[in-house]
C-alpha angles and dihedrals in degrees: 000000000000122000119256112232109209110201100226114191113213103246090057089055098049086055075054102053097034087053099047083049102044090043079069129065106242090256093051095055096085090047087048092052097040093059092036093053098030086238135137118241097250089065090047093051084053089048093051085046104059093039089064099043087055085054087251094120135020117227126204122178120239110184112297091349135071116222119212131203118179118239112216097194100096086051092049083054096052092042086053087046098043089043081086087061093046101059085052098057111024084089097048092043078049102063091028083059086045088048095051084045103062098043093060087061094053 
């Protein structure tokens, strides 16, 4: 059975993101990553990691921990950016969409 590819724009998956992170306690996001991705928390901490320093997520320090939030500026940026894509090929997604479609009917 073929996969389902879901467009997702990126400000609805940064509501996505924002939400799965606010529904945990910051100590339970780790937790919370680790059993949603099958990965060990050292590779989550990498992966947080990354995201900051590429200006994704602020970090502040709480004690022992580091607490992240995610910043949704830079993907506001490449949604702006991408929006000149978009006009191109919505019409044409659109009658690729018609044309699957129809032969589905057939």
């Amino acid at each position: 059975m073929p996969a389902t590819v879901v467009m997702t724009s990126p400000p609805a998956l940064i509501g996505c993101i924002r939400g799965h992170l606010q529904a945990h306690r910051a100590g339970e996001i780790v937790e919370a990553i680790q059993v949603e991705f099958g990965i060990i928390q050292a590779a989550v901490s990498q992966r947080l990691r990354v995201l900051h320093e590429s200006g994704f997520a602020n970090v502040r320090v709480d004690e022992a921990r580091r607490i992240y939030s995610v910043d949704a500026t830079p993907l506001r940026d490449i949604d702006a950016w991408l929006e000149q894509f978009q006009a191109f090929w919505r019409p044409k997604r659109s009658a690729l969409e018609t044309e699957i479609a129809g032969g589905k009917k057939k």
